[in-house]
VONU-473593 format. One record per atom (N, C-alpha, C, O, CB): residue in one letter; z, y, x. Coordinates in steps of 0.2 Angstrom, whole numbers, plus 5000, padded with zeros to 4 digits. Glycine has a CB too. Layout:
% residues N
aZYX/...
//
This chain:
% residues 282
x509648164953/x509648184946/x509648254945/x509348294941/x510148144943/x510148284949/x510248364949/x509748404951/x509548444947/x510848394953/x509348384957/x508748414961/x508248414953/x507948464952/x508548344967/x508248334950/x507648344945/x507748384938/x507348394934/x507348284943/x508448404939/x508648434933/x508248504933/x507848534929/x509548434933/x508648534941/x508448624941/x507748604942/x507648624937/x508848694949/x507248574945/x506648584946/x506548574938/x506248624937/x506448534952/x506548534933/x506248534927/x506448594925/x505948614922/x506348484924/x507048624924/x507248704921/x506648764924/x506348804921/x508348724925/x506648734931/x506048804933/x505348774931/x504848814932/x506048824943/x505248734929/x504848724925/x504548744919/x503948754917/x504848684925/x505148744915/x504848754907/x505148814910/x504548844911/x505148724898/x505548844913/x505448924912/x504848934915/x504548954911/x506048974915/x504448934920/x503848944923/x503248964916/x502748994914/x503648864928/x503548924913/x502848904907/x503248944900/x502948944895/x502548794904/x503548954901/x503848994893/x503549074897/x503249114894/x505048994891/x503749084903/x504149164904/x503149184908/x502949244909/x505049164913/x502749134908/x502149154910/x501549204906/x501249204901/x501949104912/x501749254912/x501349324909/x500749354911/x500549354917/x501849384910/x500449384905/x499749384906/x499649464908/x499849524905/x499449354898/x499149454912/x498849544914/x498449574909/x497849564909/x498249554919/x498849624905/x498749654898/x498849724897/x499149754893/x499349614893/x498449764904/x498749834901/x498249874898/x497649864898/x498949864906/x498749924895/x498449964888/x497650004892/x497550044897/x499250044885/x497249974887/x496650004886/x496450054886/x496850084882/x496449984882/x495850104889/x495450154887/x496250204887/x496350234882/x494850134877/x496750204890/x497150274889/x497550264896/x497750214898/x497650274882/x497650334900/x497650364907/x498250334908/x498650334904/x497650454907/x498450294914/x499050294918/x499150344922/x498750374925/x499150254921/x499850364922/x499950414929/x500150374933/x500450324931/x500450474929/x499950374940/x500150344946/x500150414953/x499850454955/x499450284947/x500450394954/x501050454961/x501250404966/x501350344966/x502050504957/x501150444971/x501350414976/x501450474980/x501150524979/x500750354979/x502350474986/x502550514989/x502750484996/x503250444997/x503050534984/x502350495001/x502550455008/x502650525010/x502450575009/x501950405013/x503450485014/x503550515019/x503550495027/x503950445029/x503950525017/x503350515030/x503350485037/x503750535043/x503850595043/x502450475039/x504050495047/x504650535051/x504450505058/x504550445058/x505650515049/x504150525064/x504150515071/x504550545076/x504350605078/x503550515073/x504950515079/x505350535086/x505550585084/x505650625089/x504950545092/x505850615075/x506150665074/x505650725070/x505950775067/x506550695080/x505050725070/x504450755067/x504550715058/x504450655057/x503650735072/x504650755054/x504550735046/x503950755043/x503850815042/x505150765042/x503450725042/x502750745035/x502850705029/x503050655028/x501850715038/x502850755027/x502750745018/x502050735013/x501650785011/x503150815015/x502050675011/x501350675008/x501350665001/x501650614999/x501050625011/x500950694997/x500850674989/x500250674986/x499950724988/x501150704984/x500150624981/x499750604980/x499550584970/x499650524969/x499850554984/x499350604967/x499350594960/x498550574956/x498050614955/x499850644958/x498550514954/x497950494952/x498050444946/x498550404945/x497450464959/x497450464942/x497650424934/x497150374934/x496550384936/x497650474925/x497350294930/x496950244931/x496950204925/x497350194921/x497250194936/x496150204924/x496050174916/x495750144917/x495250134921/x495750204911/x496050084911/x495750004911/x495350004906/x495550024901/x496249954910/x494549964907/x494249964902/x494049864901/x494049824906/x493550034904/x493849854895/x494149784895/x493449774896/x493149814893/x494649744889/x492849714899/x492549694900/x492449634898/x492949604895/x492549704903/x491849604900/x491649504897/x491849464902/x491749404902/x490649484895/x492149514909/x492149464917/x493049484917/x493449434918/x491549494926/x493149544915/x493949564917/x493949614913/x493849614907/x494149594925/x494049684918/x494249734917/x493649804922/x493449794928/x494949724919/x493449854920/x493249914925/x493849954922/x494049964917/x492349954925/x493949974932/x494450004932/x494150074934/x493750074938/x494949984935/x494250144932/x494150194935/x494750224939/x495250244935/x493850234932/x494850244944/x495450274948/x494950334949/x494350334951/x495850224956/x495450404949/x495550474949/x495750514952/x496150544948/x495650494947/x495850544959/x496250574961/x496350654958/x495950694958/x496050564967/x496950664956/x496950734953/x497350764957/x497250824955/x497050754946/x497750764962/x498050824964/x498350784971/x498550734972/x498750854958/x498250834976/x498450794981/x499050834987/x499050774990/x497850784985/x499350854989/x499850874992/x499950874998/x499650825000/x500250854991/x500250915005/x500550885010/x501050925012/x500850985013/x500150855014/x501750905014/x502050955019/x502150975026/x502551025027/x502450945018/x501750945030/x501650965036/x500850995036/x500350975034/x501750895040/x500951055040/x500651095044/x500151085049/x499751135051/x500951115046/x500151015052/x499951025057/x499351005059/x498951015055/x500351025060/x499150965065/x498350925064/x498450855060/x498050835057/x498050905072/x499050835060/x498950775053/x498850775048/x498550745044/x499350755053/x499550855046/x499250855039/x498750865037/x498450835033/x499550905035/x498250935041/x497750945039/x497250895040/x496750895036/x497451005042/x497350835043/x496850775044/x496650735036/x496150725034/x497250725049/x497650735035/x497650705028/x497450735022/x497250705017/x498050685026/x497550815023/x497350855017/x496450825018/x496150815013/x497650955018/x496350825023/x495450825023/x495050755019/x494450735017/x495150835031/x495550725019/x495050625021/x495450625012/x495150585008/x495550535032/x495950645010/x496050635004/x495850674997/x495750644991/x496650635004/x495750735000/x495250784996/x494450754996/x494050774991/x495350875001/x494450715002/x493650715001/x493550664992/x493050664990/x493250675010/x494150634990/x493750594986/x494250634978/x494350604973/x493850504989/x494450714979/x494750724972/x494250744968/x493750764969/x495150774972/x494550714961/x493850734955/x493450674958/x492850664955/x493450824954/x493650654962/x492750604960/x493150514960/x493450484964/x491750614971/x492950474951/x493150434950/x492950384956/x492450404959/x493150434943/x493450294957/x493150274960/x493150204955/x493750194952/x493350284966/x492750174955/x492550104949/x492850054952/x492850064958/x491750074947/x493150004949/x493349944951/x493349904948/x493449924942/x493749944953/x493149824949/x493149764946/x493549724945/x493549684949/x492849754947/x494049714940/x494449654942/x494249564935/x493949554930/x495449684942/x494549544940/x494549494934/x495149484927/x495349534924/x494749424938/x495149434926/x495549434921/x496249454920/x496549494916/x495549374920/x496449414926/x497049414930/x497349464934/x497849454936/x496949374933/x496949524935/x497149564940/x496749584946/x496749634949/x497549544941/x496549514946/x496349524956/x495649564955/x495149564951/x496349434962/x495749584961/x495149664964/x494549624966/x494549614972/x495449714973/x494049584963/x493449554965/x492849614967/x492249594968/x493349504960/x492949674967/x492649724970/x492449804969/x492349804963/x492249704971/x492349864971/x492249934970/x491349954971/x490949944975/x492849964975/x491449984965/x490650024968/x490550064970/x490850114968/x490250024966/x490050074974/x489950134979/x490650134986/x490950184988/x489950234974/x490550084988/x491250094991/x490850124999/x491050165004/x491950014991/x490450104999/x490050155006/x490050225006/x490050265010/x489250135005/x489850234999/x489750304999/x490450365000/x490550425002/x489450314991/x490950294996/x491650334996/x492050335002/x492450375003/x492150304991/x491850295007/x492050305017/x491550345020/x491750365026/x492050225023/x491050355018/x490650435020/x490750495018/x490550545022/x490050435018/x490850495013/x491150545010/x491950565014/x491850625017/x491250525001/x492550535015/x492950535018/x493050555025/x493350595028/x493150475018/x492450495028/x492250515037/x491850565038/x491950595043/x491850475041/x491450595035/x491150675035/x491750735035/x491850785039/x490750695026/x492150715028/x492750785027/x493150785034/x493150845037/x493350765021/x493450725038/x493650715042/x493250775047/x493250835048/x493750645043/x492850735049/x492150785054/x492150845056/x492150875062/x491650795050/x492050865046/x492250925046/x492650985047/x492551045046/x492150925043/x493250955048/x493951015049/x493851025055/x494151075057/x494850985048/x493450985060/x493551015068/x492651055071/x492151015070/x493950925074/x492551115074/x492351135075/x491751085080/x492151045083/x492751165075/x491151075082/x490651005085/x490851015090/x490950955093/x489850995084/x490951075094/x491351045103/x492151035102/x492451045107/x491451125110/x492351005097/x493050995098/x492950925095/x493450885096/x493651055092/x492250885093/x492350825088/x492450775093/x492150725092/x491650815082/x492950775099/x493050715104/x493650715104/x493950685109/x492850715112/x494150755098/x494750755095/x494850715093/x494450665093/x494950795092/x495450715089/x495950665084/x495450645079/x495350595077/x496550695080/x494950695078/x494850695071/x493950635073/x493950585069/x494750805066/x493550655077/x493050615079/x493350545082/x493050495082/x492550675085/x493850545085/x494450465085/x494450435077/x494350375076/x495550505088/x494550485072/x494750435066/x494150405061/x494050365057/x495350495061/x493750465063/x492950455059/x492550405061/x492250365057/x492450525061/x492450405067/x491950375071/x492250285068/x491850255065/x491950405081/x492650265070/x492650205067/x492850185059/x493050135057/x493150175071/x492750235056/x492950225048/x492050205047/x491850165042/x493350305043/x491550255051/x490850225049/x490650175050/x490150145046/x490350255052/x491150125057/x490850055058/x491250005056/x491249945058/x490750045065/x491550035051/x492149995048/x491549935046/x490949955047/x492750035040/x491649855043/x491349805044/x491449805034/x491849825031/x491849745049/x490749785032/x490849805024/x491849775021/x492349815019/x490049735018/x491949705023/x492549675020/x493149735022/x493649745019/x492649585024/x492949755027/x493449825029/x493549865027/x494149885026/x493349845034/x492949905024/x493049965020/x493249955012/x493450005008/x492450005021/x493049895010/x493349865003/x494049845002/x494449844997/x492949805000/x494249815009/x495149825010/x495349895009/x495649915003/x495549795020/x495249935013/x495350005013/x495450055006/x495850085004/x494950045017/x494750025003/x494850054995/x495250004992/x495550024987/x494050054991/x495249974993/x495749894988/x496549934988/x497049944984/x495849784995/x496649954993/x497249984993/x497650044992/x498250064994/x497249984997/x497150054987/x497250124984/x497650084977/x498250104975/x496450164983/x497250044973/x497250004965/x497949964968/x498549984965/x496449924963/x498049934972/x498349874973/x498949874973/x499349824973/x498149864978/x499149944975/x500049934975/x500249944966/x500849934963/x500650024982/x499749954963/x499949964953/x499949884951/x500349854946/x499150024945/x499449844955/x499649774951/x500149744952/x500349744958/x499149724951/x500449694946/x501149674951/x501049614955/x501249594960/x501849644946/x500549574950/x500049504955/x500749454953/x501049464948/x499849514968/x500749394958/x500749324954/x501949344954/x502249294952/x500149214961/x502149404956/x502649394957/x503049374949/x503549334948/x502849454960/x502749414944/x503149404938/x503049364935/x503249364929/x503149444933/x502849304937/x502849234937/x503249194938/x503249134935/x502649214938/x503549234945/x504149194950/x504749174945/x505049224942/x504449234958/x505049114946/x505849124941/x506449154947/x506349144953/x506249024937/x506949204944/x507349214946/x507649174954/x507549114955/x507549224941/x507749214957/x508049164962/x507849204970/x507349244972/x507449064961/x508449184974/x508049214981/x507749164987/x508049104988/x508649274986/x507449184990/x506649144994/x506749155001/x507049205002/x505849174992/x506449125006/x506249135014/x505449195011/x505149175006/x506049045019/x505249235013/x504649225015/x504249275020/x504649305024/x504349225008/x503549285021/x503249315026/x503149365023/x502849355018/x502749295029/x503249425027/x503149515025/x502349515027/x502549545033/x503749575030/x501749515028/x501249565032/x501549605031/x502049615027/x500549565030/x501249655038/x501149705040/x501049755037/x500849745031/x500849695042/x501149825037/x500949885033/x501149935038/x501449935043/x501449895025/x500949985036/x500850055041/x501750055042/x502050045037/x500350155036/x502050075048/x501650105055/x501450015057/x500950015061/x502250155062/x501649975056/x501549915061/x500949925061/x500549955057/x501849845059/x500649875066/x499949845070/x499749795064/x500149755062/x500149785079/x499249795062/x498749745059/x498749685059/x498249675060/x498149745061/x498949655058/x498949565059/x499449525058/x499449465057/x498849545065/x500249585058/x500749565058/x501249545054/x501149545048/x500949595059/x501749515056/x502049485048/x502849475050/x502949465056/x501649395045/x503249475046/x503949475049/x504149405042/x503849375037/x504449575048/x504649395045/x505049345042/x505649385039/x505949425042/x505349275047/x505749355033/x506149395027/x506349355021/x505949315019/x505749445024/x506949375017/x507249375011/x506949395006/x507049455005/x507649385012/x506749365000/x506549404994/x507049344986/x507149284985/x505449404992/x507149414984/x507749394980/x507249424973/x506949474973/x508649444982/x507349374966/x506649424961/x507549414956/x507949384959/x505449364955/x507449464950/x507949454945/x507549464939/x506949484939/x508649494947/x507849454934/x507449474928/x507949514923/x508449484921/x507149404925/x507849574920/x508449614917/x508349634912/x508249584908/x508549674920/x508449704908/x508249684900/x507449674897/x507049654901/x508649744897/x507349674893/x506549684891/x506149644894/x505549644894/x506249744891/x506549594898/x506149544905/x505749594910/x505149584913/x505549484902/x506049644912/x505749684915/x506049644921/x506649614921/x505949764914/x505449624927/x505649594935/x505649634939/x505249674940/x505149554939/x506449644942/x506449664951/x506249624956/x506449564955/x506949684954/x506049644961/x505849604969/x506049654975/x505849714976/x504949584971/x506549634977/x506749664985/x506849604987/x506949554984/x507449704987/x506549634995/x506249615002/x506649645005/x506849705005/x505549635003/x506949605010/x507349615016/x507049565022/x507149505023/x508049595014/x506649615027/x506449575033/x506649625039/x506649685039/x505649555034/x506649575043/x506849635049/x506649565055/x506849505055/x507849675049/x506349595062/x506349565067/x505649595071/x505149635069/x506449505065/x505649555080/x505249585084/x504549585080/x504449555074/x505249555092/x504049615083/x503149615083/x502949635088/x503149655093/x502849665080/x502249615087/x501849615093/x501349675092/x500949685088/x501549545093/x501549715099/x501249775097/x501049805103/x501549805107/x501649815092/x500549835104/x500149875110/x500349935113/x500349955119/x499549895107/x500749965107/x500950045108/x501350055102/x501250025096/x500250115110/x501850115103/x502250135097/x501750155092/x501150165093/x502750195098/x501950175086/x501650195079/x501350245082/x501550255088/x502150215072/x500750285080/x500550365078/x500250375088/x499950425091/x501650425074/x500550315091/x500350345099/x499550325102/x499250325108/x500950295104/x499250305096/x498550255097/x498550225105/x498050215108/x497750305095/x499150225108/x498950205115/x499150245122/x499450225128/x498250205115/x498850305120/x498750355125/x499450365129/x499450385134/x498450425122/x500250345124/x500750395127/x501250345130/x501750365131/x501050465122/x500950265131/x501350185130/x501150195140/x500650215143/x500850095122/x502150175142/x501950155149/x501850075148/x501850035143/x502450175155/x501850055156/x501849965154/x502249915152/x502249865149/x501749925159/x502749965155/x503449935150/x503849935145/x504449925145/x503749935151/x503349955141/x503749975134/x504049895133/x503849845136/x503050015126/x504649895129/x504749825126/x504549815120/x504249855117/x505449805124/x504649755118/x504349735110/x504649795106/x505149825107/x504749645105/x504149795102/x504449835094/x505049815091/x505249765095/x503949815087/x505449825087/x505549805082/x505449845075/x505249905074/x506149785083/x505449775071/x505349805064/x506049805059/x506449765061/x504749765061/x506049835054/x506249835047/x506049855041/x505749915042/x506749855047/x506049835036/x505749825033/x506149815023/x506249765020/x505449775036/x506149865022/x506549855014/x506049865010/x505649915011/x507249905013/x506049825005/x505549854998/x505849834991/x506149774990/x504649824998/x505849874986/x506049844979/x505249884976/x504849924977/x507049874975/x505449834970/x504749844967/x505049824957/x505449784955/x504149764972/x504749854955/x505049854946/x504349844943/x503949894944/x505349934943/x504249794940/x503549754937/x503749744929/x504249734926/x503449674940/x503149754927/x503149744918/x502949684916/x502349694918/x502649804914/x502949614914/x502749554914/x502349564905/x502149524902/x503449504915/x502249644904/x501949654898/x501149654898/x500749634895/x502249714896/x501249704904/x500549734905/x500349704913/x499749714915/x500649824905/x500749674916/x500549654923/x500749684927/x500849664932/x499949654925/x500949754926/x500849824931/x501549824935/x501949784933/x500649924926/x501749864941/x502049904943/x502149944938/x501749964934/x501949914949/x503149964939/x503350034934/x503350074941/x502950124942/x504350044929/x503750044946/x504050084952/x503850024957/x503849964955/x504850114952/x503850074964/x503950044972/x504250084975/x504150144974/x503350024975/x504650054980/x505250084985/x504950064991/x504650014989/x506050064984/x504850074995/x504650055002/x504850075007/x504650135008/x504150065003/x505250065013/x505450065017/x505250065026/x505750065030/x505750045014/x504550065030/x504750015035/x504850075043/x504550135043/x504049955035/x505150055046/x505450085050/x505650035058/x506049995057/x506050105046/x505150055066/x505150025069/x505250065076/x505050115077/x504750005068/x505450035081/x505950065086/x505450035094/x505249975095/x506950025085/x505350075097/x505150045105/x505350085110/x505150135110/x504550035106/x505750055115/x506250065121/x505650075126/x505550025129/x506850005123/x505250135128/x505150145134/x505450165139/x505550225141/x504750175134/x505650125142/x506150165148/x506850175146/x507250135144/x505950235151/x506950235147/x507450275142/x507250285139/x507750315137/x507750315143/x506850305134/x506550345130/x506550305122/x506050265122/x505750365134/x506750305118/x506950255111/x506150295106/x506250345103/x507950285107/x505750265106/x505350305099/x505550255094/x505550195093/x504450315099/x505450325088/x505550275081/x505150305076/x504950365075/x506250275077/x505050275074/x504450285068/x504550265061/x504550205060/x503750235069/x504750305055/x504950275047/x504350285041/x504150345041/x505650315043/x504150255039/x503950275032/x504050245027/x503850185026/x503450285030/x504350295023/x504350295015/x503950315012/x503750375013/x504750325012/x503850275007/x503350244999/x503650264993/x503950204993/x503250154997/x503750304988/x503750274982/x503150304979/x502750344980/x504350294980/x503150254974/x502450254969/x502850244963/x503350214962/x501850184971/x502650274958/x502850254951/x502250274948/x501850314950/x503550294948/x502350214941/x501550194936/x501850204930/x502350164929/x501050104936/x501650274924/x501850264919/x501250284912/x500850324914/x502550284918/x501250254907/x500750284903/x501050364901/x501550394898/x500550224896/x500050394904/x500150464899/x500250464894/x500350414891/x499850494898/x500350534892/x500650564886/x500050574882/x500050594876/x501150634888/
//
């Protein structure tokens, strides 16, 4: 009887508190994004600021995303890697489709926009040098697989939608993290998510996962510097996240992930930090 009690309570609240993807029309969001990344004691500092307008359509929404200003604090062949592959797409808007609801059913010209990217790359290194980092990072962004290079762009839009969370009723969960940079592709940790709901029904979500992965070589080492014995990875993983159930959108994201591998004696660690914040221009 108690069981069908709370299960009927998350019911009507499911259907009272359900919120619709409603954000403000025809006028600029700001969206920022500030990664930081720290390896084996090396810190780079990255930023990122680009405004996103929603235009309402007869299928969803076209979205245009902008990159206007781009940043980085490190000096060195990374930064300049990133200064190159992010610059390649500043001032030039990128279109996107969604549905009603939010979701990314596709970008246009997205060919043109990983050519554009893999050229700049190209470009920063001298043609007897291009069997560097930089001819390593290009060369497979051209053979990326179409569904591949539309993840890659997806992932630009994707951390402003809040998606089906501001739906969830309050309450904390088991669930599966995927993967995100530095980890390996495919990966997924097991974790705690706790949503609350606060004033204005504004929703938080923090995530708490932590455990081994399955992983080739440390972060940032593409391979080259892993003996045979490295041990498993481990992962950790923290994220909070601040959703508007007004408009669909992310306000803020916090991101945390941070991964350890014992070669020998040798401990590498790898962190990065995410924040992003979405608010309407002025």
């Amino acid at each position: 009887m108690i069981r069908a009690a709370v299960g009927l309570a998350v019911l009507l609240w499911s259907s009272a508190a359900a919120a619709e993807f409603r954000p403000v029309e025809d006028r600029p969001y700001s969206y920022e994004t500030v990664e930081t990344r720290s390896a084996d004691g090396v810190v780079r500092r990255f930023r990122a600021h680009r405004s996103v307008v929603f235009h309402r359509t007869d299928a969803g929404y076209a979205v245009t995303v902008t990159l206007d200003a781009v940043d980085e604090g490190a000096g060195d062949a990374t930064g300049r890697m990133f200064r190159a592959a992010t610059r390649a797409l500043l001032g030039k808007p990128l279109q996107y489709r969604l549905d009603a609801n939010g979701k990314i059913l596709g970008i246009d010209d997205a060919d043109a926009a990983i050519a554009l990217i893999a050229d700049a790359i190209e470009r920063m290194t001298p043609h007897r040098d291009r069997s560097g980092d930089a001819h390593i990072l290009a060369s497979p962004l051209r053979r990326l697989p179409p569904e591949r290079r539309l993840a890659m762009l997806r992932s630009i839009l994707a951390p402003v939608i809040a998606g089906a969370a501001v739906d969830q009723p309050p309450g904390t969960r088991t669930v599966r993290v995927p993967s995100r940079p530095p980890l390996p592709p495919g990966t997924a940790l097991a974790g705690i998510e706790t949503i609350t709901r606060g004033p204005g029904e504004i929703v938080t979500v923090d995530i708490q996962a932590d455990g081994a992965i399955d992983a080739a070589a440390p972060p940032e080492t593409h391979g080259h510097d892993l003996a045979a014995t490295a041990h498993t990875p481990t992962a950790t993983i923290r994220s909070h996240r601040t959703l508007d159930p007004a408009t669909g959108l992310v306000r803020e994201l916090r991101d945390r992930t941070e991964t350890r591998v014992i070669d020998g004696k040798t401990v590498h660690s790898s962190t990065i930090e995410t924040v992003i914040t979405v608010r309407l221009s002025d």
